[in-house]
TORGU-7513 format. One record per residue (C-alpha): residue number from 1; x, y, z. Coordinates in steps of 0.001 Angstrom, whole numbers, plus 524288, in hexadecimal, padded with zeros to 5 digits. Example, Ala and Ser with C-alpha at 12.3 -4.5 7.8 and 13.67 -1.06 7.14 Angstrom:
BEGIN
  num      x      y      z
    1  8300C  7EE6C  81E78
    2  83566  7FBDC  81BE4
This chain:
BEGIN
  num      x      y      z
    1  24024  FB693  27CDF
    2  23441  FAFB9  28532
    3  235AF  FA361  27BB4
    4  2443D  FA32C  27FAA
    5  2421F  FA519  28E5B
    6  2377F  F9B31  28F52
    7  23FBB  F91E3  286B6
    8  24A6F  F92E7  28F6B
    9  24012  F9428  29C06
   10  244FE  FA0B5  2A006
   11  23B9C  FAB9C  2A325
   12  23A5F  FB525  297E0
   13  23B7A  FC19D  29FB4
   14  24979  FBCDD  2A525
   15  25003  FB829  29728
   16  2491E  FC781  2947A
   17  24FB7  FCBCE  2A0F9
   18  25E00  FC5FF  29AB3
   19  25B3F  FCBB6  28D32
   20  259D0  FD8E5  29301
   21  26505  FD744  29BE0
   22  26D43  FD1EE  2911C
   23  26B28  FDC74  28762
   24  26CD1  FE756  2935D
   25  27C47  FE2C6  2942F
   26  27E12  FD418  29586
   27  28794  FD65A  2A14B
   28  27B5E  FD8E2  2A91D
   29  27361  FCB7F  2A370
   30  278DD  FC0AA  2AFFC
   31  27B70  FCA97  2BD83
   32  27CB8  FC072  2C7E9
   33  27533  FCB33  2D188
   34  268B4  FCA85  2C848
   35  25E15  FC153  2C8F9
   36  259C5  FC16F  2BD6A
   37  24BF3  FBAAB  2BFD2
   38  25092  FAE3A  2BAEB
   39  255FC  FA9CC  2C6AB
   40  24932  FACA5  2CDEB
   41  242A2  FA570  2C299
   42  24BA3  F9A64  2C635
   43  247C4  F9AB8  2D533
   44  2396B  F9BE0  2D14C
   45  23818  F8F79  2CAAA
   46  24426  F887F  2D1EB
   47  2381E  F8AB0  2DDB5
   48  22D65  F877B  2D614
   49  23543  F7976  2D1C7
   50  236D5  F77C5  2E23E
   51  227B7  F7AE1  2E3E1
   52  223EF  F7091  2D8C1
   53  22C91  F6819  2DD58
   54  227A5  F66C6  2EA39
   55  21ACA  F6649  2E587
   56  21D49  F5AC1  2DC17
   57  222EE  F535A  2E8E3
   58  21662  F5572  2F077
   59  20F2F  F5189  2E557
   60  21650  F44F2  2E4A6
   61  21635  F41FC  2F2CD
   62  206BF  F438E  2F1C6
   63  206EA  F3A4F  2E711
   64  20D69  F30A7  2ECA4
   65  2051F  F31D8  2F8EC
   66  1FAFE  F2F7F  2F100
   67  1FF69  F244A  2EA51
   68  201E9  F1EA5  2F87F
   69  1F3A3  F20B0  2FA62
   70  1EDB5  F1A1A  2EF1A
   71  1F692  F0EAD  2F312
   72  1F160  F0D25  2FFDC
   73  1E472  F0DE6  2FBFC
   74  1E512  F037F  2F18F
   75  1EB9A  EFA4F  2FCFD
   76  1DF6C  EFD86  30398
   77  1D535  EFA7D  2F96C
   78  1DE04  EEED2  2F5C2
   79  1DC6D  EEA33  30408
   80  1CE45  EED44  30622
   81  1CA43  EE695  2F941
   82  1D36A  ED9EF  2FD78
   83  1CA21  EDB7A  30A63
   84  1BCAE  EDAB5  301D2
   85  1C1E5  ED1D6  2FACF
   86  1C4E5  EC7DD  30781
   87  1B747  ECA8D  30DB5
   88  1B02A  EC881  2FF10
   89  1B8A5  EBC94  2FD22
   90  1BC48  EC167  2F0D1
């Protein structure tokens, strides 16, 4: 039953959960009123996807900042050596 569930990524106690439920009357299996722990499953990861999310678009803000960085400093060193390189006569 665990192979199945993480097969399928589904947590094993809630295809457990529908077994039980199923073989207690399947009228009872799918009430509308009952949250039956996959839906807060679903709201767990839908805000963990938000929080990475996020994350990866700070991350690539940063790395683009530094990228903008590095640039400007090889200008400079490109500059300064051009400047030795006028008063060395090279």
């Amino acid at each position: 039953m665990s192979h199945v569930a993480r097969l399928h990524e589904v947590s094993p106690s809630l295809v457990f959960h529908w077994r039980r439920v199923l073989t207690n009357g399947g009228k009872d299996a799918v009430r509308p009123d009952e949250d039956d722990g996959g839906s807060r499953e679903l709201r767990a990861l839908d805000a963990r996807v938000r929080e990475l999310e996020s994350l990866l678009a700070k991350t690539m803000l940063e790395i683009d900042n530094v990228r903008e960085e590095l640039r400007a400093a090889l200008e400079r060193r490109v500059e300064a050596a051009a400047i030795v390189d006028a008063r060395t006569g090279n």
